[in-house]
C-alpha positions in Angstrom: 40.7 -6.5 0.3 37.1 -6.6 -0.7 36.4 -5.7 -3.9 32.6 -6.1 -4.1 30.7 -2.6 -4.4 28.6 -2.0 -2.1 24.8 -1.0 -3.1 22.9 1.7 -1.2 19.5 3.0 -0.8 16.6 1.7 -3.6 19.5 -0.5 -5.2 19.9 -2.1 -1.8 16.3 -3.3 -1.8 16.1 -4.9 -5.0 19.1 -6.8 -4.2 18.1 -10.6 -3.9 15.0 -9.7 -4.3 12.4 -13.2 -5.5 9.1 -13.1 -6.4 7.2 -16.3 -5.9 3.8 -17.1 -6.8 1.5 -17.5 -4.3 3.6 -16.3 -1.8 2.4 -13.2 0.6 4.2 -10.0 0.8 4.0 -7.2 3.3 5.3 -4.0 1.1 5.7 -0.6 2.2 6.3 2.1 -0.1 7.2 5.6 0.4 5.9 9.0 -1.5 8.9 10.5 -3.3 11.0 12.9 -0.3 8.4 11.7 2.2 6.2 14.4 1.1 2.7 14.2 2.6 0.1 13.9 -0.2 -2.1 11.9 1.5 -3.3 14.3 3.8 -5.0 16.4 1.4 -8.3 14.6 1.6 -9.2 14.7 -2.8 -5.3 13.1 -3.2 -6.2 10.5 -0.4 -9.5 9.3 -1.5 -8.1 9.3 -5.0 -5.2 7.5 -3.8 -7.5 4.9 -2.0 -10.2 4.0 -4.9 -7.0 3.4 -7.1 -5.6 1.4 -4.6 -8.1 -1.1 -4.7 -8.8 -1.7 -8.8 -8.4 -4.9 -9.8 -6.1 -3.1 -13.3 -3.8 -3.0 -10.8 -4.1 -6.3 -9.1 -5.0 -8.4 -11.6 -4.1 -12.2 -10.5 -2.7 -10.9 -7.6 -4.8 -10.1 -4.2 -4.3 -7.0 -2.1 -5.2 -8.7 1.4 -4.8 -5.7 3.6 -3.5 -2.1 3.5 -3.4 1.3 4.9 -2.5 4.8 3.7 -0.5 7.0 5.6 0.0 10.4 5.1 3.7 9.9 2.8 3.2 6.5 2.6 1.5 2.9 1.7 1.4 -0.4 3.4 0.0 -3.4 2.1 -0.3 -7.0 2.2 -0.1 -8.7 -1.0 -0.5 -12.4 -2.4 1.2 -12.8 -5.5 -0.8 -14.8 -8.6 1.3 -16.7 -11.2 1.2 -14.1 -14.0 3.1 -11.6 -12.4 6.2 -10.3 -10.2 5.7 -8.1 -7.3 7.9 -5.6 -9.2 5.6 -5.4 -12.0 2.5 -6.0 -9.4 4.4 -2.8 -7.3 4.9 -0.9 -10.7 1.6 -1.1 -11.7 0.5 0.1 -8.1 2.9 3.2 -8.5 1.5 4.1 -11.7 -2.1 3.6 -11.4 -2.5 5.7 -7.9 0.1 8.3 -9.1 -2.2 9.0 -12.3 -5.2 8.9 -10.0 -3.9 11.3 -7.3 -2.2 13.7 -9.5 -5.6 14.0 -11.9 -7.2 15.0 -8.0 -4.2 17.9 -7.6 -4.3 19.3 -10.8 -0.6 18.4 -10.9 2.1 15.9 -13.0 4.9 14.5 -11.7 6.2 11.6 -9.6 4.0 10.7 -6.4 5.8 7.3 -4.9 9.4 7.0 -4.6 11.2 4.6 -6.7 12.0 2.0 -4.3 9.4 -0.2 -2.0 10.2 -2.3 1.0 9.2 -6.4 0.8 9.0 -9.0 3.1 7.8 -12.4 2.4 5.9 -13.7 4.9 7.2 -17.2 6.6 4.9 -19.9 7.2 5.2 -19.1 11.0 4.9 -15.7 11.2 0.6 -15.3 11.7 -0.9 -13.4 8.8 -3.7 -12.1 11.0 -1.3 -10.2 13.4 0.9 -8.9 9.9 -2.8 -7.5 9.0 -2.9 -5.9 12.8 -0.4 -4.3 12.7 -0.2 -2.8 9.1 -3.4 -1.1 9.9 -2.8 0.0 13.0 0.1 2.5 11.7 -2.7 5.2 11.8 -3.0 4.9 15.8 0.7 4.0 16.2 1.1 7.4 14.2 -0.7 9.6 16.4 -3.6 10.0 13.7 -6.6 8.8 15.6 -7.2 7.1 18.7 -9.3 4.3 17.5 -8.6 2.4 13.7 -12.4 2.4 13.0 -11.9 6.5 13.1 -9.5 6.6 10.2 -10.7 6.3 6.7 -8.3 4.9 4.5 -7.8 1.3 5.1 -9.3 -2.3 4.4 -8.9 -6.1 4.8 -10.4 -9.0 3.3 -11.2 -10.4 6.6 -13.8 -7.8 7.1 -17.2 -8.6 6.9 -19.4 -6.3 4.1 -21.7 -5.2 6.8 -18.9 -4.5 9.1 -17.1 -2.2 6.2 -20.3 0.1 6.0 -19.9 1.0 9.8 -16.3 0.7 9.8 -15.7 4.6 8.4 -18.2 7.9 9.2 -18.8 9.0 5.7 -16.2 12.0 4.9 -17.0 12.1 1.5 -19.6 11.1 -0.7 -17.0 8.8 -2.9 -15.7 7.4 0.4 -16.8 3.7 -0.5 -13.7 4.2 -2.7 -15.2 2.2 -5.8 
């Protein structure tokens, strides 16, 4: 008879869970019920400049992500000063502040619970990237990934981010 309990849903994630510095991460994380935020344009854009401060990175590096309409991929290389929980945290509360300043509303934006995977030395960074931003076509949301506006990676060129995205908004550049 086993008598170990057995841990379900966010519990289950956290469960052996190692943070190690230097190390890259791809991390998804859902809105709280799946609800779709992120397609009201003033909570994505909100969403997306928070995304990208460096109070939320700090020693850390956000290498790629995308944002979906309920919720967040990224990649992420961990720094020495911090754990990808606290890194994650951080995330969580920073964009949750921004996007809920852009409703007009308080409350809890992300669920509690994100998704990790530490990325092996053979599996190829550059097809992780791929494919984490090409959730918006695999989704049915455009046709091409240059015709969706919220997503970025470091492996773009600065000229190639100016005609990457049509401009939507005036604050599209996010910073």
């Amino acid at each position: 008879m086993n008598d170990t309990p057995t841990l379900s849903g966010h519990c289950a994630l956290r469960l052996g869970r190692h943070s190690e510095p230097g190390r890259v991460y791809l991390v998804t994380t859902t809105a709280v019920g799946r609800h779709p935020w992120f397609t009201e344009p003033d909570a994505a854009f909100a969403c997306a400049r928070a995304s990208v401060s460096s109070e939320v990175w700090q020693d850390a590096r956000l290498l790629c992500w995308v944002l979906m309409p309920d919720h967040w991929h990224g990649i992420i290389e961990l720094g020495s000063d911090n754990t990808l929980d606290r890194v994650m945290n951080r995330f969580k509360s920073v964009t949750a502040n921004a996007v809920n300043r852009a409703l007009g509303r308080s409350g809890e934006v992300w669920a509690r619970a994100f998704h990790d995977h530490a990325l092996r030395v053979e599996e190829d960074l550059l097809a992780t990237a791929r494919y984490v931003v090409l959730n918006p076509v695999r989704a049915g949301l455009v046709t091409r990934v240059w015709d969706y506006s919220f997503w970025d990676a470091v492996w773009l060129e600065s000229k190639d981010r100016a005609l990457k995205r049509a401009p939507t908004n005036p604050d599209e550049r996010f910073g």
